[in-house]
BAFI-3210 file (N, C-alpha, C; in Angstrom, 3 decimals, decimal comma, padded with zeros to 6 digits):
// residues 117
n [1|2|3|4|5|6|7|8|9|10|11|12|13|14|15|16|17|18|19|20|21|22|23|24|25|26|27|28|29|30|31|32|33|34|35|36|37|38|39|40|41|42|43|44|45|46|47|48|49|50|51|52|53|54|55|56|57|58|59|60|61|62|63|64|65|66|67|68|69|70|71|72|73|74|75|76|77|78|79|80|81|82|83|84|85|86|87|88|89|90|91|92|93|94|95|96|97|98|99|100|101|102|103|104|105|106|107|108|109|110|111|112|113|114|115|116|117]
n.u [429,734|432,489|435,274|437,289|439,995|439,601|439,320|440,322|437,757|435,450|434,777|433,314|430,551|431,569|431,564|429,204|428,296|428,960|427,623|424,867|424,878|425,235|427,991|430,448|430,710|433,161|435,185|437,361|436,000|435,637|435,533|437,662|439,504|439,542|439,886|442,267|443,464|442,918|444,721|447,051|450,116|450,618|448,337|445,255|442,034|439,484|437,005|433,477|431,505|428,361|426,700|427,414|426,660|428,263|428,828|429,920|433,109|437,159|439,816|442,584|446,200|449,539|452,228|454,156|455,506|453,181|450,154|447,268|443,494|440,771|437,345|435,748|433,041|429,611|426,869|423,678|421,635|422,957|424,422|426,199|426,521|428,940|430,747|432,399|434,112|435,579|436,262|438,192|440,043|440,878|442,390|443,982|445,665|446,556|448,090|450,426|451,586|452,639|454,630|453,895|453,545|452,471|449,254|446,770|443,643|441,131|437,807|434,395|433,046|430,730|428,485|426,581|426,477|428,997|430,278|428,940|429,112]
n.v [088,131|090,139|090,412|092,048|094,509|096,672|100,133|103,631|105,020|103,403|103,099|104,064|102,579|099,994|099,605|100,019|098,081|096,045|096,607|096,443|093,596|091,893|092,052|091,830|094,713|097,061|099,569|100,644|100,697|102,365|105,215|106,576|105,149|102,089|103,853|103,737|101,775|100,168|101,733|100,854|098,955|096,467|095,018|094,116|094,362|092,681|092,808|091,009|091,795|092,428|093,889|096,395|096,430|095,475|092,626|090,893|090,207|090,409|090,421|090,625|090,565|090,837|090,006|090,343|087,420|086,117|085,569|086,611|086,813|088,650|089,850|088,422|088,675|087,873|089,019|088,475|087,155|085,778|083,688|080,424|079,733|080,215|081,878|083,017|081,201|081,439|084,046|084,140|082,322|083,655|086,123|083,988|083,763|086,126|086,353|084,516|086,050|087,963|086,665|084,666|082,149|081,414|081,194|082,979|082,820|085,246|084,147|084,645|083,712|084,233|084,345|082,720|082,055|082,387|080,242|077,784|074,557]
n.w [-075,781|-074,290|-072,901|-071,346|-070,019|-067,032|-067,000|-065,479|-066,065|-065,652|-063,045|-061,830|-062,584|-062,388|-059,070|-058,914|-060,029|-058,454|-055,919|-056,907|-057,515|-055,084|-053,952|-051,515|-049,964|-048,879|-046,771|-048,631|-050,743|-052,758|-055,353|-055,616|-055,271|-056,354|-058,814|-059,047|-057,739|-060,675|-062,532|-061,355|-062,505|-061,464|-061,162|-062,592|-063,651|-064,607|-067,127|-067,663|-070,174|-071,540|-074,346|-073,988|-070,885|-067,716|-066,702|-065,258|-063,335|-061,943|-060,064|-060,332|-058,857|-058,762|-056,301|-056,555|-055,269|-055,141|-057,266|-056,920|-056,691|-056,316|-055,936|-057,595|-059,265|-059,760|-062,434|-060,305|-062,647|-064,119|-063,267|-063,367|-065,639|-066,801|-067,041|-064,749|-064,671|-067,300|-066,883|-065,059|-066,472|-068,022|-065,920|-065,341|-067,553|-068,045|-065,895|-066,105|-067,990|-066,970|-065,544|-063,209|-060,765|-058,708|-057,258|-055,011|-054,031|-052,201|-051,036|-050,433|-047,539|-046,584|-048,131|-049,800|-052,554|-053,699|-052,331|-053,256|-055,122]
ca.u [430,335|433,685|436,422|438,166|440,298|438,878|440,078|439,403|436,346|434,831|435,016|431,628|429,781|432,143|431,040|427,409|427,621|429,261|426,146|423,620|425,263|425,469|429,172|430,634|431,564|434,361|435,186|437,807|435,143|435,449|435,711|439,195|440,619|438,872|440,659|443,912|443,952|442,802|445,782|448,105|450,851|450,368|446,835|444,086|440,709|438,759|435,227|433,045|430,451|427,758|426,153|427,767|426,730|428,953|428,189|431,390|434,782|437,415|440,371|443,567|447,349|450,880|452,696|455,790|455,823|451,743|449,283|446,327|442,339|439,410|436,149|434,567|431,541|429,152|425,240|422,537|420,847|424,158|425,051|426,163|426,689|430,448|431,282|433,213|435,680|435,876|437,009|439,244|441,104|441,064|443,099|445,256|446,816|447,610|449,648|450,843|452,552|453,503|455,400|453,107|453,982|451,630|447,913|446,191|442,160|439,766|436,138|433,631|432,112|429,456|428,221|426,487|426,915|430,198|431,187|428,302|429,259]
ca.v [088,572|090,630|090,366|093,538|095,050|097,824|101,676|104,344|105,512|102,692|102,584|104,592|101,320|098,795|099,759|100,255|096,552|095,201|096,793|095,290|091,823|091,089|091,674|092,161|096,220|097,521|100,925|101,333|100,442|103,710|105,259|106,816|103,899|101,804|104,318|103,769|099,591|100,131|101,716|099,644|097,931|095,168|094,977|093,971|094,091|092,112|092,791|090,694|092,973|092,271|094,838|097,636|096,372|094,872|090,921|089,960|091,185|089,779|091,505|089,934|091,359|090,370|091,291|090,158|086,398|085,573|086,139|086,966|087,110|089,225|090,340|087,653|088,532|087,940|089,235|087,302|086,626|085,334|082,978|079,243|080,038|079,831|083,290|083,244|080,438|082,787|085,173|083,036|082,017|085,406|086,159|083,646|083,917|087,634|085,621|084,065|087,031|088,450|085,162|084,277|080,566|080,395|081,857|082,583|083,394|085,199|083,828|085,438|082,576|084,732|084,737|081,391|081,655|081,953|078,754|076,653|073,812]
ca.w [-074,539|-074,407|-071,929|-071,235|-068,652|-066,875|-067,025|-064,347|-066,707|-065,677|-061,852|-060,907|-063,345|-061,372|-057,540|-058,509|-060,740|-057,190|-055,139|-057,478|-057,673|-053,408|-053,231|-049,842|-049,880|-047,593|-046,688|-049,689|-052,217|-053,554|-057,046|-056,369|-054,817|-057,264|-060,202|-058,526|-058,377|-062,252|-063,224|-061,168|-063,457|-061,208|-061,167|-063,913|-063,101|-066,107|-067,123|-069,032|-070,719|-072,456|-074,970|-073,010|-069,746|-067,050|-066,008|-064,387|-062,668|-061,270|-059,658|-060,818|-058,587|-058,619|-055,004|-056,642|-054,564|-055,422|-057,878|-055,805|-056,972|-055,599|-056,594|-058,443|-059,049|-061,383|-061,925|-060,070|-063,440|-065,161|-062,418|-063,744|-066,822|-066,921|-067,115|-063,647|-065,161|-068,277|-066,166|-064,352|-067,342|-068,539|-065,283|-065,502|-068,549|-067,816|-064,601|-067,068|-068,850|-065,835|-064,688|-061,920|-060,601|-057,561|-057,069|-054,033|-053,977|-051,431|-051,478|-049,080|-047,100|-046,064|-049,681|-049,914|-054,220|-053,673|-051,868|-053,680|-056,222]
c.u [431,781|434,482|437,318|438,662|439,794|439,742|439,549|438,252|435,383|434,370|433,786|430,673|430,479|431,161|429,555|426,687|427,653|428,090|425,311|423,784|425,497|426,787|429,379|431,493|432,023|434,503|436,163|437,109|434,469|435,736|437,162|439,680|440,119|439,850|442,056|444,227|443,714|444,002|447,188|448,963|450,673|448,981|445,598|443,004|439,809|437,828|434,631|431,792|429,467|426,685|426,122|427,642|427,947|428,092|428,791|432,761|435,589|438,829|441,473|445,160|448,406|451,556|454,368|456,238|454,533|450,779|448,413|445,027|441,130|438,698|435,901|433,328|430,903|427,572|424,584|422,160|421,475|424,291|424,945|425,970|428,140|431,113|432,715|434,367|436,172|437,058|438,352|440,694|442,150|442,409|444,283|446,462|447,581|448,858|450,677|452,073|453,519|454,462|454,805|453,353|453,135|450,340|447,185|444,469|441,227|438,427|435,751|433,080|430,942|428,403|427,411|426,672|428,005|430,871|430,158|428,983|428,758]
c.v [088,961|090,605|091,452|093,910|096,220|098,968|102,941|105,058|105,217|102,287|103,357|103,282|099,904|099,033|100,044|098,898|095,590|095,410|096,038|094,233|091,346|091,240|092,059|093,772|096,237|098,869|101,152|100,898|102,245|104,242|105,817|106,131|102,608|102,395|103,602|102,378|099,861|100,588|101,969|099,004|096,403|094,365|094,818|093,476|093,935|091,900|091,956|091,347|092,336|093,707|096,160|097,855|095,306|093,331|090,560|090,902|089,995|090,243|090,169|090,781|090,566|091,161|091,172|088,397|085,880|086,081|085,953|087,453|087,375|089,563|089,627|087,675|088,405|088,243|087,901|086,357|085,982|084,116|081,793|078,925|079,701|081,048|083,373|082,293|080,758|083,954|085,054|082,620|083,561|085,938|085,608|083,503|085,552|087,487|085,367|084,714|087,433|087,524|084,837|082,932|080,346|081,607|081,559|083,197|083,743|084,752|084,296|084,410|082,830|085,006|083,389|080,915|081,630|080,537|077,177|075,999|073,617]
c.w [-074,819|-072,876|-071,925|-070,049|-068,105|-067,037|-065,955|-064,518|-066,015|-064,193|-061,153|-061,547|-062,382|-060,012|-057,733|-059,132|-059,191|-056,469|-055,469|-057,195|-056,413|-053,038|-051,884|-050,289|-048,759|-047,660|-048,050|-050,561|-052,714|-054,752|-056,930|-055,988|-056,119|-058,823|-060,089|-058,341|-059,858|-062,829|-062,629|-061,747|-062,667|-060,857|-062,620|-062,954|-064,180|-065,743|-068,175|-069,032|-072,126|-073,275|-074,168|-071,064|-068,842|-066,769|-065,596|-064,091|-062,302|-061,153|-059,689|-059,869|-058,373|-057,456|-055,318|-056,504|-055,158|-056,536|-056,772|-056,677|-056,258|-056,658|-057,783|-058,530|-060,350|-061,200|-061,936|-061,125|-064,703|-064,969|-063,025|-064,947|-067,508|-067,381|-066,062|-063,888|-066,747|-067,515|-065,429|-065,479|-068,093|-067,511|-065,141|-066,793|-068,521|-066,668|-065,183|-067,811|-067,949|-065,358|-063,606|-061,795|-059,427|-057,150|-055,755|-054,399|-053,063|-051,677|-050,223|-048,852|-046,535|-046,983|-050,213|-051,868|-054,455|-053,431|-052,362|-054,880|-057,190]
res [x|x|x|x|x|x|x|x|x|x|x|x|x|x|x|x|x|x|x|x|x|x|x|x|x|x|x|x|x|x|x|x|x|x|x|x|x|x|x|x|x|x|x|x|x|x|x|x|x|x|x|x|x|x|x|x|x|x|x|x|x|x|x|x|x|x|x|x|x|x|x|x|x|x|x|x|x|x|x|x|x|x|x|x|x|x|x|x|x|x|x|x|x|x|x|x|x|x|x|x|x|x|x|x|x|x|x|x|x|x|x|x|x|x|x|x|x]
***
């Protein structure tokens, strides 16, 4: 498994891994808004990929005051694996670089794999 940040190449394979995998889409879940958080300086959006395919995201931003994390997702057939605290770490050490000192996180509670233990 590889850990990589994404690039706006990659943002028609993102929004169609999010479809597959149950995330919650919103109206800007689009490929040029989508390009345009990707190459964000304050933005990383880290993929873990296995043998060219996507299996995980997770949307990493600095507003200046918060680090801030969306779009955790990970595929159905991954799930509980420990990918999503892969990813997690992955995120925070890029906080890390950035100087980040305090993290906030959306979770969709309408998502029941999200808020399970």
């Amino acid at each position: 498994m590889q850990f990589r940040t994404a690039t706006a190449d990659d943002a028609d394979r993102i929004l169609r891994f999010w479809q597959e995998s149950g995330a919650s889409m919103e109206p800007t879940d689009r490929v040029d808004e989508l390009r345009r958080v990707v190459t964000n300086p304050a933005a990383a959006l880290v993929l873990a990929v296995v043998e060219g395919e996507i299996i995980g995201t997770l949307l990493g931003t600095f507003d200046g005051w918060r680090g801030n994390m969306y779009r955790l997702v990970v595929h159905p057939g991954r799930r509980r694996e420990g990918i999503a605290r892969r990813l997690v770490r992955n995120v925070e050490q890029i906080f890390v670089e950035w100087g980040v000192r305090r993290i906030t996180v959306l979770i969709d509670v309408d998502r029941p794999w999200a808020v399970e233990c």
